[in-house]
NUVOMI-662715 format. One record per residue (C-alpha): residue number from 1; residue in three letters; x, y, z; chain. Coordinates in steps of 0.05 Angstrom, whole numbers, plus 5000, padded with zeros to 4 digits. Each point is the difference from the previous one (the first is absolute). Layout:
<rs>
<NUM, ALA, <X, Y, Z>, A>,
...
</rs>
This chain:
<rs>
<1, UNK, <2176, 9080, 6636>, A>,
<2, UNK, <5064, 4968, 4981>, A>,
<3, UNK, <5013, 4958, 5052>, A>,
<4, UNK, <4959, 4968, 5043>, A>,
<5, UNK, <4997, 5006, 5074>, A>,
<6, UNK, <5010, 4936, 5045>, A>,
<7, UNK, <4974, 4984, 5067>, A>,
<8, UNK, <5056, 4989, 5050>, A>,
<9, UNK, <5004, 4969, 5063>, A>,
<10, UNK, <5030, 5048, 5042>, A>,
<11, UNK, <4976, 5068, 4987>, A>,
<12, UNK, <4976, 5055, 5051>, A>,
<13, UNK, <4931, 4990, 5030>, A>,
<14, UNK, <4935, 5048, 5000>, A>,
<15, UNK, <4990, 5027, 5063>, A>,
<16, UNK, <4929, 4992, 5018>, A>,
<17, UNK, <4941, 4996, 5060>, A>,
<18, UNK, <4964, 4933, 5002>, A>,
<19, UNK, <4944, 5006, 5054>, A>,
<20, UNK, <4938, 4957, 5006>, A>,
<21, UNK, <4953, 5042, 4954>, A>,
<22, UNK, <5044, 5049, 4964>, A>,
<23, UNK, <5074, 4996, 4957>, A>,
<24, UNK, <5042, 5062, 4996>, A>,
<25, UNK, <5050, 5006, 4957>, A>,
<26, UNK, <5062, 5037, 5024>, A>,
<27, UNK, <5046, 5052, 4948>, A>,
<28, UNK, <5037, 4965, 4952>, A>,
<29, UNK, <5072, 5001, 5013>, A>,
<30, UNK, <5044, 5040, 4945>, A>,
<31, UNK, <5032, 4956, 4957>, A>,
<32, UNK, <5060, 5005, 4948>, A>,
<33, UNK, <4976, 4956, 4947>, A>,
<34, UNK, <4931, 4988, 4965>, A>,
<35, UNK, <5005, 4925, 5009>, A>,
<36, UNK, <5002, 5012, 5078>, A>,
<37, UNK, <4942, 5040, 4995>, A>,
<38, UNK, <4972, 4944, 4959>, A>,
<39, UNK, <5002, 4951, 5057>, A>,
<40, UNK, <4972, 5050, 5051>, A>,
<41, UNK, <4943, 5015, 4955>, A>,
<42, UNK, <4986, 4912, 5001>, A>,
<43, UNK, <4998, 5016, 5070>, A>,
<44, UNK, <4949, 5043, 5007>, A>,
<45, UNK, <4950, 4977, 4957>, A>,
<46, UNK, <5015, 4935, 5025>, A>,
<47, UNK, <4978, 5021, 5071>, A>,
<48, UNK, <4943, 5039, 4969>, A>,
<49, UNK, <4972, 4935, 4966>, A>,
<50, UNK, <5007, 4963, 5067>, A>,
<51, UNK, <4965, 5058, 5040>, A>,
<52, UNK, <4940, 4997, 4946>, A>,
<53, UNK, <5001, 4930, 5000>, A>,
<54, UNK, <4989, 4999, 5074>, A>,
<55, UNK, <4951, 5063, 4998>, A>,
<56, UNK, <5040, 5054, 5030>, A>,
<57, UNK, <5006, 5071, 4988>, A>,
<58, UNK, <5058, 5021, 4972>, A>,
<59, UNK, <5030, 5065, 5004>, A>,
<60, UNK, <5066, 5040, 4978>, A>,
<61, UNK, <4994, 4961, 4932>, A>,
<62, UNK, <5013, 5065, 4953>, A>,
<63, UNK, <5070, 5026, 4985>, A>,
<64, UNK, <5034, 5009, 5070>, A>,
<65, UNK, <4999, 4924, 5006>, A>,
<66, UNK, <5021, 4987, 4921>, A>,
<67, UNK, <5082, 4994, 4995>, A>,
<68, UNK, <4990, 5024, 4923>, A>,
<69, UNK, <4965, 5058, 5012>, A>,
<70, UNK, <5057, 5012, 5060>, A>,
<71, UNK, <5058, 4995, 4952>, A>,
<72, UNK, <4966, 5044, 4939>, A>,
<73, UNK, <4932, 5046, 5018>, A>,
<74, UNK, <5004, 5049, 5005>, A>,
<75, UNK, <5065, 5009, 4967>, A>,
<76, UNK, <4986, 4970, 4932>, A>,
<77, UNK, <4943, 4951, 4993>, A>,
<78, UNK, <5025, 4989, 4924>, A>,
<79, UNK, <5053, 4958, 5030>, A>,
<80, UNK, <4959, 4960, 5043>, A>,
<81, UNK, <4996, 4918, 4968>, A>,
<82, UNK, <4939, 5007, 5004>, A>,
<83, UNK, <4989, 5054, 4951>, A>,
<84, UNK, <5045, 4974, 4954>, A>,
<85, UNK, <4942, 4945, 4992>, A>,
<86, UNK, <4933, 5039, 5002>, A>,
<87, UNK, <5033, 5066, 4970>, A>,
<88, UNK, <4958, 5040, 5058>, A>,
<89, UNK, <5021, 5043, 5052>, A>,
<90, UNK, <4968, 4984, 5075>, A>,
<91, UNK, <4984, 4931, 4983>, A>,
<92, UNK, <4942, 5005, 4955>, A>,
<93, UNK, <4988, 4944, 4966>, A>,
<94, UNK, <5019, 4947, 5048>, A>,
<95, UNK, <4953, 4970, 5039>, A>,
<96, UNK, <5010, 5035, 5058>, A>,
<97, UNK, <4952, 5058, 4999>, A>,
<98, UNK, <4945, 4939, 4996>, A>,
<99, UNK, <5035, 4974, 5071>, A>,
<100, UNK, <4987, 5085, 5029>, A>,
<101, UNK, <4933, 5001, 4973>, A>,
<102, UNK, <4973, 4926, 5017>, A>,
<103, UNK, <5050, 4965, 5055>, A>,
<104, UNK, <4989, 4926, 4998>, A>,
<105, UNK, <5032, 4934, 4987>, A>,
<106, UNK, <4991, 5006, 4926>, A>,
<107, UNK, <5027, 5068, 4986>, A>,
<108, UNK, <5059, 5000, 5046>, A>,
<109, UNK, <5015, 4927, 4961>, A>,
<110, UNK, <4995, 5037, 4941>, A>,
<111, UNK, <5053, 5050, 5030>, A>,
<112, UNK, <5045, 4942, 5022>, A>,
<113, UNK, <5004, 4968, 4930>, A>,
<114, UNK, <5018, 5062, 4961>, A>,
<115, UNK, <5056, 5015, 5045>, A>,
<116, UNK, <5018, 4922, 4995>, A>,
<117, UNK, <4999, 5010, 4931>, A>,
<118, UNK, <5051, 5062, 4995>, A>,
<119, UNK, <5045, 4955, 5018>, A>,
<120, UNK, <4986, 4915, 4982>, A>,
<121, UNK, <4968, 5009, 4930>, A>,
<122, UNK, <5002, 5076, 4977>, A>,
<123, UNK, <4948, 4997, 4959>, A>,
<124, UNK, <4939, 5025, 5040>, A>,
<125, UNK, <4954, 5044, 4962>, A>,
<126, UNK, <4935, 5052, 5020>, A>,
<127, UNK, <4939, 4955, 5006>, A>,
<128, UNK, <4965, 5030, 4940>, A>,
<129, UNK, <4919, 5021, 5017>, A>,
<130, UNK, <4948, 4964, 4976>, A>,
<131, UNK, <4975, 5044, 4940>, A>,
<132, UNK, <4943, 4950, 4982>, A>,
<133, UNK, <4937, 5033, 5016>, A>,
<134, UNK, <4941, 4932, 5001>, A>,
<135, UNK, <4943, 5032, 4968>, A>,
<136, UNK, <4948, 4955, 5037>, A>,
<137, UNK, <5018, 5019, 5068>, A>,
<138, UNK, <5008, 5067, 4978>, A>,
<139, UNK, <4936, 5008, 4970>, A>,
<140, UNK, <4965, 4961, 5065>, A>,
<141, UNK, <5046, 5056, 5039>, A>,
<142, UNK, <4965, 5056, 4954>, A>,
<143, UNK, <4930, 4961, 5011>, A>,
<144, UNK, <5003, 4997, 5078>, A>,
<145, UNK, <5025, 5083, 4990>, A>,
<146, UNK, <4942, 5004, 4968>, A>,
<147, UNK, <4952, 4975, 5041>, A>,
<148, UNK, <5021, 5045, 5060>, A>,
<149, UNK, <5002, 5066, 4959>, A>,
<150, UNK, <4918, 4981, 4974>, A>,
<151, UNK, <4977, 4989, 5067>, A>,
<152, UNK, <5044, 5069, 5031>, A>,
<153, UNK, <4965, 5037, 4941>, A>,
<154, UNK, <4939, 4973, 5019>, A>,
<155, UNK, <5004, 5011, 5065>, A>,
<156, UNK, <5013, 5071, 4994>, A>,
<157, UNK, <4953, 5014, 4953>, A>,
<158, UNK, <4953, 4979, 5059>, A>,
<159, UNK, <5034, 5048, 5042>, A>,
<160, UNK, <4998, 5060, 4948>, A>,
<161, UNK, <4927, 4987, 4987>, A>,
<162, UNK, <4993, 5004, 5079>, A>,
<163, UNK, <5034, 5073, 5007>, A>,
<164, UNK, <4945, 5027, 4959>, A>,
<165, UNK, <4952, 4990, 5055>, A>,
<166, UNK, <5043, 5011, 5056>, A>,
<167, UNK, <4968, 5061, 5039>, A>,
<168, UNK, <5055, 5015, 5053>, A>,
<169, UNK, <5070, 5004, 4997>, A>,
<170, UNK, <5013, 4946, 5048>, A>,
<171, UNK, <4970, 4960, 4957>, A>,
<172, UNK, <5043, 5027, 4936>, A>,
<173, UNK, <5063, 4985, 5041>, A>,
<174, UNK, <4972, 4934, 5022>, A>,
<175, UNK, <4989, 4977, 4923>, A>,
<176, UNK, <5068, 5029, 4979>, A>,
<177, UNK, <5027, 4955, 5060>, A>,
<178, UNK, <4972, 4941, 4968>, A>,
<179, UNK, <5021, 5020, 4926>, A>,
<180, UNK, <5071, 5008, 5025>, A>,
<181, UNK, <5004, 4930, 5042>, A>,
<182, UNK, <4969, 4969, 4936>, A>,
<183, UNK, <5058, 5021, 4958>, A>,
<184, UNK, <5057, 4966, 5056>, A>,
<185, UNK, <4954, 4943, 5006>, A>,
<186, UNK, <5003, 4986, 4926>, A>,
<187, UNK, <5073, 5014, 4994>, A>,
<188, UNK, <5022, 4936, 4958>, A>,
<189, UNK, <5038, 4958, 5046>, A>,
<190, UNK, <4996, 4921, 5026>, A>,
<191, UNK, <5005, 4944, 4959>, A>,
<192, UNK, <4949, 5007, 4950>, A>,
<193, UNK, <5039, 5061, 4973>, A>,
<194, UNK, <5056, 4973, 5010>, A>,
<195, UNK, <5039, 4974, 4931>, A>,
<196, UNK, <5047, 4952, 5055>, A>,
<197, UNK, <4954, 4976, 5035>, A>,
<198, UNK, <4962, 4977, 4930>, A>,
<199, UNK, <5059, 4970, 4984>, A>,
<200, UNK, <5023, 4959, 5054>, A>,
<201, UNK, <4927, 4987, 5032>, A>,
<202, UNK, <5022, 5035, 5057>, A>,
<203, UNK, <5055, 4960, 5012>, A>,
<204, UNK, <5044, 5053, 5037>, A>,
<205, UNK, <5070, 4953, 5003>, A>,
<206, UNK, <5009, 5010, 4925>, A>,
<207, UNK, <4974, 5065, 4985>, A>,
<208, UNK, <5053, 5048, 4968>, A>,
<209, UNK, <4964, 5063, 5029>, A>,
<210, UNK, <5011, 4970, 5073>, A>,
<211, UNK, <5076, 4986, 4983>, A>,
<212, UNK, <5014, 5071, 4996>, A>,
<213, UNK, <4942, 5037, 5036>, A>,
<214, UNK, <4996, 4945, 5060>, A>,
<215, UNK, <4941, 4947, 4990>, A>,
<216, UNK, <4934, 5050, 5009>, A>,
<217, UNK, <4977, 4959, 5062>, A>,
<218, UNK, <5061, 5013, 5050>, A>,
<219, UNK, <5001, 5064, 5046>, A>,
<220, UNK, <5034, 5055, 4970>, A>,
<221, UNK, <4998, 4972, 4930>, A>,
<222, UNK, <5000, 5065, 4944>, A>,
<223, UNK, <4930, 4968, 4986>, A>,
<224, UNK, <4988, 5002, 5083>, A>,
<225, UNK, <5024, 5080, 5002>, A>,
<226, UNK, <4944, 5013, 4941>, A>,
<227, UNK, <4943, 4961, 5042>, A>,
<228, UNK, <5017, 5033, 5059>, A>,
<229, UNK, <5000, 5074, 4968>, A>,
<230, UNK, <4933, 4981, 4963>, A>,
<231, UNK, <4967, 4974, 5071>, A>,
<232, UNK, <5032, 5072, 5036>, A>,
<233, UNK, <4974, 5031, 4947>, A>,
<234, UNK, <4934, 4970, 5007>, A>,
<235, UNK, <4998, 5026, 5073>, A>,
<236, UNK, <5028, 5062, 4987>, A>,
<237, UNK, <4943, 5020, 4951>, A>,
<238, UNK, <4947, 4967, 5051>, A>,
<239, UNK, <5018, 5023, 5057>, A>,
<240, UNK, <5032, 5077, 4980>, A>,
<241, UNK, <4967, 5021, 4930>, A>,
<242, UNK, <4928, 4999, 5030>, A>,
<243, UNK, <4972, 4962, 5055>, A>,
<244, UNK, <4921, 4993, 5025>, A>,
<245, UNK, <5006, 5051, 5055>, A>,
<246, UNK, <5027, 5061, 4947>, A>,
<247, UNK, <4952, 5068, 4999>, A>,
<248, UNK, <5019, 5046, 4946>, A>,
</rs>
């Protein structure tokens, strides 16, 4: 950017909804310049960091409430500051999309310094990803793998070898049952399979993973959603592929 933005004193204010548990953000007003916009984006992400900081829920925090996106999308994004840094359309490759993904203190920060940074140093750059695979955790990772698909093929060998004696069909569909709740069982998730958890010992605060999927642990974490449809699936196969009282 050629010149940098600065942060005045008197400059229109972010409408917004502060109640005990919850921060709304009101529509960004339409400005005429970008610096304006600027100042109202400060603003928001501002609030935002104060809301996580005090462990509220925020909502309204996509483009209605951002004064750049006001001024320039859907018009032209191309013309939007903060394309002219990142060279991507819709804000990719800002930290935002981490903040929609994983909302907490530390990505909304995140949020707050690159748009600090648009206009106070102008020299923010895309956090490169860590390409640096450690081969001992990986091959611990690969180990622990392992060690789950050995005992699922073991178990249903036990299974298989069961069906040749099975002399009803209730008790066909009852071994398939167990064959099929062996395979979900053994799906490779928790910690031991885990190539983050290796790596930080479990400690969830500095895990990459739970920066931009949510830490694995809290409700509704992407991790969370995957428990929850391998424990409905669980049920569903229990309780609705064959149960104890079937004839055939």
């Amino acid at each position: 950017m050629k010149e940098r933005f600065k942060e005045e004193k008197t400059i229109r204010k972010l409408e917004f909804d502060e109640t005990a548990e919850t921060l709304v953000l009101g529509d960004a007003p339409e400005v005429e310049t970008d610096e304006e916009a600027w100042n109202l984006c400060l603003q928001k992400w501002r609030l935002i960091v104060k809301a996580e900081r005090e462990d509220k829920e925020v909502e309204r925090y996509a483009s209605e409430s951002c004064a750049f996106c006001i001024k320039h999308y859907p018009k032209n994004c191309i013309s939007c500051p903060i394309y002219e840094i990142t060279e991507k359309e819709d804000c990719q490759g800002t930290p935002y999309y981490k903040y929609t993904r994983n909302k907490s203190l530390q990505t909304a920060t995140k949020e707050l310094e690159f748009i600090q940074s648009i206009g106070e140093f102008n020299d923010w750059t895309e956090e490169e990803e860590e390409i640096e695979v450690d081969q001992d955790i990986l091959e611990d990772m690969r180990e622990n793998i392992q060690g789950r698909v050995d005992a699922l093929k073991d178990n249903v060998e036990h299974y298989l070898k069961e069906l040749t004696t099975a002399e009803t069909l209730e008790r066909v569909m009852e071994i398939k049952r167990s064959i099929l709740l062996e395979f979900v069982k053994k799906i490779p998730l928790g910690t031991q399979a885990c190539y983050f958890c290796i790596k930080t010992d479990t400690e969830c605060d500095v895990c990459r993973y739970g920066e931009v999927h949510g830490q694995c642990l809290e409700t509704n974490s992407d991790y969370d959603k995957v428990e929850t449809l391998r424990t409905n699936l669980t049920s569903a196969i229990r309780d609705n592929y064959h149960t104890d009282e079937d004839t055939y």
